[in-house]
Structure formats: structure tokens, C-alpha cells
N, C-alpha and C positions, 0 to 999 in steps of 0.2 A: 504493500500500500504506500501511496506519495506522501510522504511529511515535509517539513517547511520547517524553518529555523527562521527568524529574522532577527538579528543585534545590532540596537541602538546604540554607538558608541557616542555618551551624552555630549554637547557642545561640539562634537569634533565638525565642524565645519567648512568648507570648503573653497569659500572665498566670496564675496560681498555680492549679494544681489541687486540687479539692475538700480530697486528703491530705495538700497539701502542707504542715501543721504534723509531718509524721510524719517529714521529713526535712530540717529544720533550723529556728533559730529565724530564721533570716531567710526562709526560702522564703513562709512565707503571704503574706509583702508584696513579693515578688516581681511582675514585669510584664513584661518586660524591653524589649519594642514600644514600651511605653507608660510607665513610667518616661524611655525612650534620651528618648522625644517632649515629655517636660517638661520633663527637663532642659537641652535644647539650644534650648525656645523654642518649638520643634513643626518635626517633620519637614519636611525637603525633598526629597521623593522623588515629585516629578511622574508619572515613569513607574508606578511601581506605583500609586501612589495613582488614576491614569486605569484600570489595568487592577482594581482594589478594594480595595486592602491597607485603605484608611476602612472598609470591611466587616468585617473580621475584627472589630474590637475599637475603642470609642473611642480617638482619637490625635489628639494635638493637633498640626496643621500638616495633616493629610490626612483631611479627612470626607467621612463614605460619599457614594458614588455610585452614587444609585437604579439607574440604569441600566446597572452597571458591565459591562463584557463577561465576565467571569472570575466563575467561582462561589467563596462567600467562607465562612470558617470559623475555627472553633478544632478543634482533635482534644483528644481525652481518652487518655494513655495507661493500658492496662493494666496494661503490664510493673513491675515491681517496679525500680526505680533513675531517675538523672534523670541519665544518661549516654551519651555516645556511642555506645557498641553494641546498648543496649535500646532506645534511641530509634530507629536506624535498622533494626534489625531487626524493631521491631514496623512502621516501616513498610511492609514488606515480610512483614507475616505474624506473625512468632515473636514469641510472648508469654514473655514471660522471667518466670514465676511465682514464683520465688526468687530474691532479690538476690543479685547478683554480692558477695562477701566487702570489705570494707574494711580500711584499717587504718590508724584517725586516731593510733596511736602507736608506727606501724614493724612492721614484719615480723619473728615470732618467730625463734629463733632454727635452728627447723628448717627455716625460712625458708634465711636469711642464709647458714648453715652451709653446703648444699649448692651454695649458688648461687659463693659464696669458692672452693671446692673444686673445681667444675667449670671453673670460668674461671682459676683459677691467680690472682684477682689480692683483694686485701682491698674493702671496705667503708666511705665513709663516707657520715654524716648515718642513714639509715636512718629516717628521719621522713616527717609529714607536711609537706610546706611548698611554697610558690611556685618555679615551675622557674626563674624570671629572677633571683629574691632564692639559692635553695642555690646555683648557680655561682659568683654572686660571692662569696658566704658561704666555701664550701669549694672554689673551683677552682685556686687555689695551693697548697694542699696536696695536690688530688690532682695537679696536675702535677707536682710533687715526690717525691711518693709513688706515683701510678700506678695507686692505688685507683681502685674505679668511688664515681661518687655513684651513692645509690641514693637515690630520695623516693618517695612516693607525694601522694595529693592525697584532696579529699571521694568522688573516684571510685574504681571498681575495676582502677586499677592499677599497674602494678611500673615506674617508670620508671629511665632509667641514663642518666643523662650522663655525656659523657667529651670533653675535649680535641681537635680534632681533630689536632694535630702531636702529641699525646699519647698517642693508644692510635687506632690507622688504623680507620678507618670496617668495614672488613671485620672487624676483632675484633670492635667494639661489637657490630653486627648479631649476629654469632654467641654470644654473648653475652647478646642477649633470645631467641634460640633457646633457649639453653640453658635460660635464665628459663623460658619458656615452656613446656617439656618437663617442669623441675621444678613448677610452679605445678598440679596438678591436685586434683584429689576437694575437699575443703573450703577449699584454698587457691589454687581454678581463680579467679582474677581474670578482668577482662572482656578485659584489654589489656597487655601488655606495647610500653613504649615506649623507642624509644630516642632517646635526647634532644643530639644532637651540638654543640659549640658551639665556637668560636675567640676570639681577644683575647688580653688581656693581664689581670692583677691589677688588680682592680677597672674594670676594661672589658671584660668578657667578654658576649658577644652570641651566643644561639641560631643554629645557620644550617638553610636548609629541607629539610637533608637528613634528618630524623624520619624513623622509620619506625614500624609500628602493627604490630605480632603478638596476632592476636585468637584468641579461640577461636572452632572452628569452628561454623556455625550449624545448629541443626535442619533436615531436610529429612524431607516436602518444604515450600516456600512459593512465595509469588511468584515469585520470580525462576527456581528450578526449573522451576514448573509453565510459566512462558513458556517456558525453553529446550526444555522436550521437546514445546513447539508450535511450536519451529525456529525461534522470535525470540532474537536475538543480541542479549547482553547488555553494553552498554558503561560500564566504569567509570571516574570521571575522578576526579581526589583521591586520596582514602583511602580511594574503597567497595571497590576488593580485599584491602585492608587491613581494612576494619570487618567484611567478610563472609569472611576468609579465604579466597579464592577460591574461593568457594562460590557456584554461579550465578556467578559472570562470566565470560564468552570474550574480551572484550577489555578490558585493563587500560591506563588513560591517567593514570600518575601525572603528578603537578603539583607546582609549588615556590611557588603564587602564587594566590591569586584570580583575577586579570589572566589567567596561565596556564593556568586552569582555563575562564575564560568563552571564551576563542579557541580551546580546544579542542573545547569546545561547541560553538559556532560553524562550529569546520570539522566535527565529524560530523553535523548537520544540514545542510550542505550536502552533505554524499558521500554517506549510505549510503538505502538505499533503504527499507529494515526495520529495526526494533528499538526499543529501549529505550535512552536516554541518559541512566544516570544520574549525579550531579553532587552532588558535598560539597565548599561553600567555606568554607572551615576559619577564616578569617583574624577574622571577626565575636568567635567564639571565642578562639581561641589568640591573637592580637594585642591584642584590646582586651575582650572583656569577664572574662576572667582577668585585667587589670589596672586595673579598675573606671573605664576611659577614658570615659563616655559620647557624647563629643564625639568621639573619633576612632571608635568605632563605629556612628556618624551618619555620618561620611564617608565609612566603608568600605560602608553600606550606599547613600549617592551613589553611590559608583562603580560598585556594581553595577547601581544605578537605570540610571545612565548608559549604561551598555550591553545594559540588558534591549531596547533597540528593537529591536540589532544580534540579538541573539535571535529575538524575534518574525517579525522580516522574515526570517529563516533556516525559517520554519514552512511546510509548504506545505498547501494544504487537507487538513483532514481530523485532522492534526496535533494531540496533549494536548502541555498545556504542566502541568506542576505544580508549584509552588513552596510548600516548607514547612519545619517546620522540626524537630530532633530531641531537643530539651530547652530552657533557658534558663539566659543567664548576666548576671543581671541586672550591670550595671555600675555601677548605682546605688546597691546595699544594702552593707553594712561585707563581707560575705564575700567572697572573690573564688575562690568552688567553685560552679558548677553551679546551676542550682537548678527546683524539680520544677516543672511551668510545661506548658500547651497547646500542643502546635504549634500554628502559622498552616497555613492555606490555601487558595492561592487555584489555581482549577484553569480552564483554560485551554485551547477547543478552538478551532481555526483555521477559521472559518468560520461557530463558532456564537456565538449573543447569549446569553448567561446572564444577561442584565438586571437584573443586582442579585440574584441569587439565592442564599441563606445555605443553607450547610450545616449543618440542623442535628444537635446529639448525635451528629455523627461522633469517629469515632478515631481512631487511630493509621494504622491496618491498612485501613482505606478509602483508603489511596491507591494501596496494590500491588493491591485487589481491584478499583480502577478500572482501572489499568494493566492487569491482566490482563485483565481484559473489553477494553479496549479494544484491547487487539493480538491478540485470539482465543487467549487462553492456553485451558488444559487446566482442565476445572471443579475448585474447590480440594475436598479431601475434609473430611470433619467435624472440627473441630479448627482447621482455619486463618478467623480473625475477618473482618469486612470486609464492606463492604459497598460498589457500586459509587456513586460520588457522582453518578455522570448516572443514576442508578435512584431519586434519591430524597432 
């Protein structure tokens, strides 16, 4: 039977999209592939670069391979935003035509007000800013006080850190419910986060207990139209998180990259049918929100280093897709998001894609491949995409 893999390599982005001056003054000079590749000297990523990643885009350290096996590309998204939920849901279909709401200076106070009231507890910071810089900014006050911090970022949404000897993990969580439930009609943000973290006064360290409360996605799409063709849909990361359990039947959260590629790993060896999809967050959240270039060269080693262990988990017949759902360049002064190509490289087990480029693809060509290729339900008018082995 045909199974499908698709791995989100989070922010890995591919280079600034046509509108990208529409969405900061750093995004036109955005790259994120291809900046990480100059700055560290030129990539070392053997395995992709064997399988095409030199195809997508020039990169110094990994040039194309005429004959690569994987078919190679940029996507163009449609969606309105250059974030985590528009990007993976346009992979999957849903065009987000109105930007999700921002708030580069805090959340009003019809905001604030109900959210203090509902949770019984006050408020601080209330800004835009870096989740690593507000805790140690404000996290002895609110241990002291018992306030939530609240930030938000360039993205759409309501984040809440809190202590964890401070306020127990089962309040916070309840807590971006409650966010969540408030947050509607003009003020529906894309994501409510909850941001947990331990230490001491001025050592205070994130730990990987996040969680993601998204709004729920338009149906139908991809992932829909495969379940009601009886393909079983496997989440690892945060895609039950990013899709609200929306289309997924089986949810495999993770606290790790490392975590997330072994879990991989083992559902490609067990299950017989489905879809395995895969968000490794760490590209992202670890280093290119802290403008690391060098460490996000490493992080993407390590995944090189076990893409083998991947592949050999493939058995004929088998999509492999790797791409990615915005860009966070590490290299430019911002350290928000920025509007950028996915990559992709697409990967059947058994066939030679010889160097073949996908061109003027999008987003939404990689759930319209998935679904063609596990015999999804035909999409109705309205859902984008085109199959990438059509063309």
C-alpha cells in the first residue's frame, strides 16, 4: 500500500517572495537556505544535498545535482502572513486570504481586561518582544507577583509564560484556553501559546513543555479529503496543534527534533497506510528567533545526519516530502519570521527524478500531491494545488 511522509523543516526558507517588501523592511533581503550557506562558509549537508537540496536554490557548500533523485523547488505562498499556521495550512490546502491580526504594541485593553478576569491573575509586559529576553526581563516579578507575562511577536499570536514552581502547568494551559475562547471575530489571532519556563533571576531557561492553541482550520482540505479515503492521518510535533485536531487521528507530540525524527522513524516502520506528517520546530524556535546562523547549520547536520535513517525506513513505492512553512532568516537584524519560499524536495522510493525542478509551484502542491498519491477523495473547487508528479 502507498504511504506519504511529508517534513516540515520549520522556518527553513528559501528566499524572499515577490511581496515580500509588504511585510517588513528586512524580508526582501531575506534567504534564509542561502544566507545560513554564506554565512557558515557553505553548507555541510551531504545527505540532502545527494538527495537535491543544490536544486532548490543556489547555496554555497551544496551545488545542484543534475541527476539528483528527488524532484527540487521553491513554492510560492498565497496565504496572507509569513507564519506558522498559514504556512502549514496552505500546505495542506487552506488559503488564509486575510491576515491573521497582529499586535507590534500589545493587546488592547478589551484584550487584556477579559483575559485578567477570566484567569483571576494580572498582567505583565503586554508587548511585542523576544520570549528568551521578556522572562528574564520580567520573570522575578512575576514570581513574586504571580502575574502571567503576556508578549506577542511579528506573528499572530497571544503568548503566556509563566514559572513552572510558579503557577503549575495545568493552570497555564487553561489559561490559553481561556485566551483562546476570548480571542475571536477581529481579535481571532492565529495561535495562542503557552510559553513554560524554570530557573532562577536572571537564568531562566524555556523548557519543551509549549503548547500551541490554534484556530481551527477550514474544511474541507487535504488532510480531510485523505481521511474520508480511510488514510490515517499521523501527527508528530505540533501539526495537532497547528491544525487543531483537524484531520489528524493520531497525535505524536515531541519535546525534541531528535524526538520527533525517531518517531518518524518508528511509524515508517509499523504502519502499513497513511500519511506521516512531521514539524521540526527546533530550526525555528532555537536558533533562527535568535539570529544563530551557525547553530542553525548544525541543527540542520543533525537532521542531514539522520535523513539516511529515514530513507532506509521507505519501502517501494513510498513519497518522501521535505519543505518548509515560512522563513526565519538568522542572518538579517530582525529576529521575526520572514515572508520567504518554501523549499522542496519530493521524494518517491523507487523512482529517479533526475534532476527535475518544480516549476511555479506553491504552497498547496504538496497536500495535492499527497492526496493523489495515497488515492485521496478528488478536492472540490476552491482547494489550490497541483500534483508535483503531474507536472
Amino acid at each position: 500500500m502507498p504511504r506519504a511522509c511529508v517534513i516540515v523543516l520549520d522556518a527553513v526558507g528559501a528566499g524572499a517572495l515577490p511581496d515580500a517588501a509588504e511585510y517588513g523592511k528586512d524580508d526582501p533581503i531575506a534567504d534564509t537556505l542561502g544566507n545560513v550557506s554564506r554565512a557558515v562558509g557553505g553548507l555541510d549537508l551531504p545527505s540532502l544535498e545527494a538527495l537535491g537540496l543544490g536544486n532548490v536554490e543556489p547555496l554555497e557548500g551544496c551545488p545542484p545535482q543534475a541527476g539528483a533523485p528527488a524532484i527540487a523547488g521553491r513554492l510560492l505562498e498565497r496565504s496572507k502572513g509569513k507564519d506558522t499556521t498559514t504556512g502549514h495550512w496552505e500546505l495542506m490546502g487552506i488559503v488564509t486570504a486575510q491576515p491573521f491580526p497582529t499586535y507590534p504594541h500589545g493587546f488592547p485593553h478589551d484584550v487584556i481586561d477579559p483575559f485578567m478576569h477570566k484567569t483571576g491573575r494580572g498582567v505583565l509586559g503586554n508587548k511585542a518582544a523576544s520570549g528568551t529576553e521578556i522572562i528574564q526581563e520580567l520573570g522575578e516579578e512575576h514570581q513574586k507577583t504571580g502575574k502571567w507575562i503576556v508578549y506577542t511577536s511579528g506573528d499572530s499570536v497571544f503568548q503566556i509564560a509563566a514559572h513552572e514552581d510558579t503557577i503549575p502547568l495545568d493552570e497555564l494551559y487553561e489559561a490559553c484556553r481561556s485566551a483562546r475562547e476570548l480571542l475571536t471575530g477581529k481579535h481571532q489571532v492565529g495561535r495562542v501559546i503557552a510559553r513554560p519556563f524554570t530557573g532562577e533571576p536572571g537564568n531562566y531557561t524555556r523548557t519543551p513543555n509549549r503548547h500551541d492553541f490554534s484556530v481551527a482550520p477550514r474544511t474541507p482540505n487535504y488532510l480531510t479529503l485523505l481521511q474520508d479515503a480511510g488514510v490515517k492521518i499521523h501527527g508528530v510535533g505540533k501539526i495537532h496543534d497547528i491544525f487543531a485536531g483537524v484531520g489528524i487521528d493520531e497525535s505524536h507530540p515531541t519535546k525534541s527534533n531528535v524526538e520527533g525524527i525517531n518517531r518518524t522513524i518508528e511509524l515508517l516502520e509499523t504502519i502499513e497506510r497513511g500519511l506521516v506528517f512531521v514539524n521540526l520546530v527546533e530550526t525555528d524556535m532555537l536558533w533562527g528567533h535568535r539570529n544563530d546562523p551557525v547553530n542553525f547549520h548544525r541543527c540542520l547536520q543533525d537532521f542531514d545526519r539522520r535523513l539516511t535513517d529515514i530513507l532506509d525506513a521507505l519501502r517501494p513505492g513510498d513519497l518522501l516530502v521535505i519543505t518548509s512553512d515560512h522563513g526565519c532568516d538568522p542572518t538579517t537584524p530582525s529576529t521575526d519570521h520572514t515572508r520567504e519560499h518554501a523549499l522542496l524536495l519530493a521524494y518517491a522510493e523507487g523512482r529517479n527524478a533526475n534532476g527535475h525542478v518544480h516549476e511555479e509551484g506553491e504552497f498547496a502542491d504538496v497536500g495535492a500531491t499527497v492526496n493523489a498519491w495515497l488515492g485521496g477523495k478528488s478536492p472540490g473547487r476552491g482547494i489550490p494545488g497541483r500534483s508535483i508528479y503531474d507536472g
